[in-house]
VOPAGU-2260 file (C-alpha; in pm, 1 decimal, decimal comma):
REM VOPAGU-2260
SITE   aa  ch    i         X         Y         Z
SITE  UNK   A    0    1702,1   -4042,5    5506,4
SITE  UNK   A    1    2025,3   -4078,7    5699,3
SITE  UNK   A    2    2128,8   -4384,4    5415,2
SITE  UNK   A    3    2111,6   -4151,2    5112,3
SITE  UNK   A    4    2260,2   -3872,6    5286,6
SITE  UNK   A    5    2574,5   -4116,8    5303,5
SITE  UNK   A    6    2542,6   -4285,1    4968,8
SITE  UNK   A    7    2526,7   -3934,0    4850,0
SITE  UNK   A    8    2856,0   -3852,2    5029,8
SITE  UNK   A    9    3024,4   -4187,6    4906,5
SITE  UNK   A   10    2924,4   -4119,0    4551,6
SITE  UNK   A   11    3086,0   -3776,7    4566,5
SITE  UNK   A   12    3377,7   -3914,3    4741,1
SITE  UNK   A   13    3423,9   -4145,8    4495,2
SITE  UNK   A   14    3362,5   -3937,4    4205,2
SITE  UNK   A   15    3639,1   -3687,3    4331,4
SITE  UNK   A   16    3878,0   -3977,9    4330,9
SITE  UNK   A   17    3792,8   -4065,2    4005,1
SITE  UNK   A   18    3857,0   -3725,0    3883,8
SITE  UNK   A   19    4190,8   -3640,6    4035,3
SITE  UNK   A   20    4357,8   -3972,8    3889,6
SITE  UNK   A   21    4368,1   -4147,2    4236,9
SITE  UNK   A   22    4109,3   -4401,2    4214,4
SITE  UNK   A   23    4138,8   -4565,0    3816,6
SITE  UNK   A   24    3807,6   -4753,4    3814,2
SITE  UNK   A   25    3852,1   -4897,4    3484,6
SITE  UNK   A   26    4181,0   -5093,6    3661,9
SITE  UNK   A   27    3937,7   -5303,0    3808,1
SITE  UNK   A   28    3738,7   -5443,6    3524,3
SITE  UNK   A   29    4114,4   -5546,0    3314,4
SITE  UNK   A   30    4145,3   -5887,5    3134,0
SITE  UNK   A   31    4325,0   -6170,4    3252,0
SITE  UNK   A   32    4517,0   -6356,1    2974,6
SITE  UNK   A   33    4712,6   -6724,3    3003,2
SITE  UNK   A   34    4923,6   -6878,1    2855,2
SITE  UNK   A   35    5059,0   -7249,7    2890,9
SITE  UNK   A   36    5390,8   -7267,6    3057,3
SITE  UNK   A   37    5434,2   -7566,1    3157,5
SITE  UNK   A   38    5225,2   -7923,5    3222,0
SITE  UNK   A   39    5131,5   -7726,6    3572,1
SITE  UNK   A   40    5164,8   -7352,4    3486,9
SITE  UNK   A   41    5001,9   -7078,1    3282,7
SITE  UNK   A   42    5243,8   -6721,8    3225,1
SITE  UNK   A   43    4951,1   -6479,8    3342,1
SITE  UNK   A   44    4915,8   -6097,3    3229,4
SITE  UNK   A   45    4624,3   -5861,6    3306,1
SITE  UNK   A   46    4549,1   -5574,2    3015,0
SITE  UNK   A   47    4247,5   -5321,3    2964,1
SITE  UNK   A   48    4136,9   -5605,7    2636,0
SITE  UNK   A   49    4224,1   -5992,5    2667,3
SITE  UNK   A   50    4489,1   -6109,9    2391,6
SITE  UNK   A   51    4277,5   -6330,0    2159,0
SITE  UNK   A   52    4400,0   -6560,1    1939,2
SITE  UNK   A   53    4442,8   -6523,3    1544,2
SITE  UNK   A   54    4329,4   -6821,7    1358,6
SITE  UNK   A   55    4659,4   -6850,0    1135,0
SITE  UNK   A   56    4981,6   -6870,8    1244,3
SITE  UNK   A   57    5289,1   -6674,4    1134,0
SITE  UNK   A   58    5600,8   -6841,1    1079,7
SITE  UNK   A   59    5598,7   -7080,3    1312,9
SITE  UNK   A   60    5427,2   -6871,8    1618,9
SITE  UNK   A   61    5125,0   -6843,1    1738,4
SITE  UNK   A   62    4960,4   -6499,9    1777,0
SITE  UNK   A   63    4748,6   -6332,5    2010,3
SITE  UNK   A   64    4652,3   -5987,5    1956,8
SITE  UNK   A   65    4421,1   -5726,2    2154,2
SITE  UNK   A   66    4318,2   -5408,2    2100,1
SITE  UNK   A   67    4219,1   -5138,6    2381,2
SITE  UNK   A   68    4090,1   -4793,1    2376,3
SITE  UNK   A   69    4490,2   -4659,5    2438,8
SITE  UNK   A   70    4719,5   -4964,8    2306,8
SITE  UNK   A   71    4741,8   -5263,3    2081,4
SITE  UNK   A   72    4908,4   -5542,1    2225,2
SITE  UNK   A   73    5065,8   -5857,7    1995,7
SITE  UNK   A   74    5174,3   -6173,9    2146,2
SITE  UNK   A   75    5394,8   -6387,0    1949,9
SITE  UNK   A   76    5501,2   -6740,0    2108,2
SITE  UNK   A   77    5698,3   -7051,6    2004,3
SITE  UNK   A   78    5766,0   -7386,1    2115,5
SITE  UNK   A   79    6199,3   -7377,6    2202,2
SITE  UNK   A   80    6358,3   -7671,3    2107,8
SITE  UNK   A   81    6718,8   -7622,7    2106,0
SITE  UNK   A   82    6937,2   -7442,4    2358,4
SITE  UNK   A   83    6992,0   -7163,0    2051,8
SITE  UNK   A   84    6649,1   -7120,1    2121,6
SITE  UNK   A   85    6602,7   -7009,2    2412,8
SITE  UNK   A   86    6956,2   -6805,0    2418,6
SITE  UNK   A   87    6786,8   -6538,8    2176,9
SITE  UNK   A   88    6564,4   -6455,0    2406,9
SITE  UNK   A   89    6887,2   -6348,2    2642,9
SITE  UNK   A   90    7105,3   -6227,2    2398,6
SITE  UNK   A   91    7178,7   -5847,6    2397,6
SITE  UNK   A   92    6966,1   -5646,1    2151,9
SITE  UNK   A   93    6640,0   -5756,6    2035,2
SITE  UNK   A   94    6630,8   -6033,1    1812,7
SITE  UNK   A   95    6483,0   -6058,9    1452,9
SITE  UNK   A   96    6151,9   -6155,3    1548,0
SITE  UNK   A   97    6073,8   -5851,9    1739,3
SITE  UNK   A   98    6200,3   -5601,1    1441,9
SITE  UNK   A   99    6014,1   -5859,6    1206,0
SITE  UNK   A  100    5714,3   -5785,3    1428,2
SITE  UNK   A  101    5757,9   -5401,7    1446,5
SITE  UNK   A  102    5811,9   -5394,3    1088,0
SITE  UNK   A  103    5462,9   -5598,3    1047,2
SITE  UNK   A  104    5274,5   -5298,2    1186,2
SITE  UNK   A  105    5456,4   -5043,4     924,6
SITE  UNK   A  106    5615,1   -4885,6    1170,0
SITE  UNK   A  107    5868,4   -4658,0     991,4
SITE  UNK   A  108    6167,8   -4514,8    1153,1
SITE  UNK   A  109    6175,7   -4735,3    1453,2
SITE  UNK   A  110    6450,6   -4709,4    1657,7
SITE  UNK   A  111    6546,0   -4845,8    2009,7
SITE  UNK   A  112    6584,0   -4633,1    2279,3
SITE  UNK   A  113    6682,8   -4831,7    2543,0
SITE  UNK   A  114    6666,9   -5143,3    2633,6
SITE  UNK   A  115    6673,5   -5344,1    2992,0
SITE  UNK   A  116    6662,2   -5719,8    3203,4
SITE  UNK   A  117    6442,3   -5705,5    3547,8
SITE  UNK   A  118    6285,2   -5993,8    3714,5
SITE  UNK   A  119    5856,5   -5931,8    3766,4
SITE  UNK   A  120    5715,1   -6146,1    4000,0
SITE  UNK   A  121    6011,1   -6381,5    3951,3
SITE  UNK   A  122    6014,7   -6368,0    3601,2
SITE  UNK   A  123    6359,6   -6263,2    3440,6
SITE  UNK   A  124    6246,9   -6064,9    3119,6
SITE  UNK   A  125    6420,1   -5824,5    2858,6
SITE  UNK   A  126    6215,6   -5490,6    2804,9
SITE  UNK   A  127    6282,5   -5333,5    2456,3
SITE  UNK   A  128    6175,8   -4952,1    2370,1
SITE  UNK   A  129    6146,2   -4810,2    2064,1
SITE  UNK   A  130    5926,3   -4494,9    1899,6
SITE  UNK   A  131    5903,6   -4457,7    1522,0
SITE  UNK   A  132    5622,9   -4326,4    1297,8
SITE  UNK   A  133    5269,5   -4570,2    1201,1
SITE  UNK   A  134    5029,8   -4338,3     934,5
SITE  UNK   A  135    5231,4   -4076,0     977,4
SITE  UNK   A  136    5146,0   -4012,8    1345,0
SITE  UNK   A  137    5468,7   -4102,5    1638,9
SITE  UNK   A  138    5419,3   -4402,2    1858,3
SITE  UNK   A  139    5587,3   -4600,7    2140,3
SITE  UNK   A  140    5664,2   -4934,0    2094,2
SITE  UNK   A  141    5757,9   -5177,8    2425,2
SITE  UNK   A  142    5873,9   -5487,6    2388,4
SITE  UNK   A  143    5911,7   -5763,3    2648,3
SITE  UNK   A  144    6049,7   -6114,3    2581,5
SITE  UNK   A  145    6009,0   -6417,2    2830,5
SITE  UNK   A  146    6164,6   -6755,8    2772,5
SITE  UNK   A  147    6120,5   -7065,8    2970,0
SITE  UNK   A  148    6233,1   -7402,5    2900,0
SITE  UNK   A  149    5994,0   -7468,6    2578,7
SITE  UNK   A  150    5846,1   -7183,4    2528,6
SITE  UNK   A  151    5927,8   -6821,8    2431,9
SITE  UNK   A  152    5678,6   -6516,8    2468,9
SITE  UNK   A  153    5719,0   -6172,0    2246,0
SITE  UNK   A  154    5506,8   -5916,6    2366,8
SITE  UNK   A  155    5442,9   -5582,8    2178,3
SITE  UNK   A  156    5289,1   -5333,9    2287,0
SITE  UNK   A  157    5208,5   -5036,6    2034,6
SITE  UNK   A  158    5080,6   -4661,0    2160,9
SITE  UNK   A  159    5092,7   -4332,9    2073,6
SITE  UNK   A  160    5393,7   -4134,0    2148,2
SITE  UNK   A  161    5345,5   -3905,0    2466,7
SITE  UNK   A  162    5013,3   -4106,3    2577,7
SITE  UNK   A  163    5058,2   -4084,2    2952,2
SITE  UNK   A  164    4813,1   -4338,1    3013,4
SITE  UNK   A  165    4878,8   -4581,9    2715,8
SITE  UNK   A  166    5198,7   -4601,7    2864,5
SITE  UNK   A  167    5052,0   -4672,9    3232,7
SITE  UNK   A  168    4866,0   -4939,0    3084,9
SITE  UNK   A  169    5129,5   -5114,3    2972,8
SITE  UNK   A  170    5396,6   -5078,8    3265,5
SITE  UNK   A  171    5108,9   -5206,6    3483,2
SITE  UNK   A  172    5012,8   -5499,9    3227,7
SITE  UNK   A  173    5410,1   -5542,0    3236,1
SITE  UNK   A  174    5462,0   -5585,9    3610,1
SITE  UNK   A  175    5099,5   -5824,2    3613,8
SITE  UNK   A  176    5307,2   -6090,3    3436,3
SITE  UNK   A  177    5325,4   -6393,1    3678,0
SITE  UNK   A  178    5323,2   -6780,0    3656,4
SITE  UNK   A  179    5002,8   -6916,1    3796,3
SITE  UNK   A  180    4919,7   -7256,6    3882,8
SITE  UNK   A  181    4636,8   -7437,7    3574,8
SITE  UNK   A  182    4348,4   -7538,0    3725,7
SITE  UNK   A  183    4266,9   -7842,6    3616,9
């Protein structure tokens, strides 16, 4: 008797948690996504959907896309050859892949709102915002490129304007970006 009267007290404990935003369950059952980095590394990111692969490629890059209950993601990565290469992913403004991508999506009206470099978990990234209209409804559009020495990552992530926890989602995925050691 004494057991259920605590499992009953647990459940309700964590129910309340649950219900006043401080305990996000579904945080604990996200994807893990990798990509190859290097000979020894993967870039890692955690989302609500893993980024799948498309069976085609576009231009040149390979794309992964994923779609969750609150965001679409799209990956877009190349192989970087040349130092001009890698230097677009650190120039100032976003480069013409990312509008290329943005304007894939028929996103009308898009227009940067700010954009930003940080370092996540040692990664030094450029963060790109935008809103515009898709189908007539607003959305938020957030943009992060990564470069390392051959390789260069786009991620896009699309949402609808105002979605509080769209954009949660995808400031968390954001920050879960890390290298990883491959297993082998």
């Amino acid at each position: 008797m004494r057991f259920y009267f605590i499992a009953v007290i647990m459940m309700g404990a964590l129910w309340l948690l649950c219900e006043n935003g401080a305990l996000q369950v579904s945080d604990y059952f996200w994807e893990t996504s990798r990509f190859m980095a290097s000979g020894k590394q993967d870039l890692q990111i955690e989302l609500p959907v893993c980024l799948e692969p498309l069976s085609t490629q576009d231009e040149g890059y390979t794309v992964y896309q994923a779609e969750g209950e609150n965001i679409f993601a799209d990956l877009h990565s190349e192989p970087l050859y040349l130092s001009e290469d890698r230097a677009r992913y650190a120039q100032e403004g976003p480069q013409k892949r990312v509008l290329k991508i943005i304007d894939k999506y028929n996103v009308q009206d898009a227009e940067m709102t700010h954009q930003q470099m940080e370092v996540v978990n040692h990664i030094p990234l450029r963060r790109f915002h935008f809103i515009g209209q898709q189908k007539g409804q607003d959305v938020e559009i957030e943009v992060v490129t990564v470069s390392r020495k051959s390789i260069g990552w786009i991620f896009t992530f699309f949402y609808d304007a105002g979605d509080k926890e769209a954009e949660r989602q995808v400031q968390k995925g954001i920050q879960s970006l890390q290298y990883v050691e491959r297993n082998r």
